[in-house]
Each structure stands twice: as structure tokens, then as C-alpha cells.
N, C-alpha and C positions, 0 to 999 in steps of 0.2 A: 706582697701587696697586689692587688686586683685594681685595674683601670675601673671605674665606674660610668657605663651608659646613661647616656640619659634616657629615660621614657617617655619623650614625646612618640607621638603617633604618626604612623606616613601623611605625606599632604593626600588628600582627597583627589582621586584621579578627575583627568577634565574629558571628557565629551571630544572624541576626535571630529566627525560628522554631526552637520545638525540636520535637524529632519528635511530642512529642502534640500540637503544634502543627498540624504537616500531615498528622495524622489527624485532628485534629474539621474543619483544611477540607476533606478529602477526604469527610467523613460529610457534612458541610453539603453540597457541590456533588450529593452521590450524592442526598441526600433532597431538592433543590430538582431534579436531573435525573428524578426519578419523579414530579413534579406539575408539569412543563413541558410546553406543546405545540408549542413554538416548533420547528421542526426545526433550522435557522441555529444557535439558542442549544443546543439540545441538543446537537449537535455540539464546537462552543467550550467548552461544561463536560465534557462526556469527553474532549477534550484536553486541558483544562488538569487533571482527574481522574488521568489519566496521569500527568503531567507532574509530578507533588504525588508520585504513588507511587515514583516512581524515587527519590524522597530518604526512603521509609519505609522502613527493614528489618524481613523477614519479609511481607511484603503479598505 
């Protein structure tokens, strides 16, 4: 005999960040990228700068 699964479906993932979310870390990254000297890390924070913006609408 075979145990029988049921076929419900996963629950619907939730939204970790909301969008004012990834605009204060996009403010955060910006004002810690204007008192950086590091060039390496300056770089890494306007990628990840970017990358924060594509999930903001209107930016």
C-alpha cells in the first residue's frame, strides 16, 4: 500500500519588502555611496542601487 498525498497547492509566497521598503534602502545605499571612498565598494552599492530600483515604480 501507498500513503496518499494530498494535492493541495503551496500557500502563495508573501512580499518580504514593501516598496517604501526599497526606497529608504535605496536612500540608505545612495547617502552611504556619497561618503565612500572605497571604489570596489562603490561599485557593489550602485549595483545593488540598481537592482533595489527595478522593484520601485515611478524611480
Amino acid at each position: 500500500m501507498t500513503a496518499e498525498r494530498p494535492t493541495t497547492e503551496p500557500s502563495r509566497a508573501r512580499a518580504l519588502f514593501s516598496t517604501a521598503d526599497f526606497r529608504l534602502l535605496r536612500n540608505a545605499l545612495a547617502s552611504h555611496a556619497r561618503v565612500t571612498e572605497d571604489r570596489e565598494d562603490l561599485a557593489r552599492i550602485n549595483a545593488l542601487h540598481h537592482r533595489l530600483g527595478t522593484y520601485v515604480s515611478g524611480d
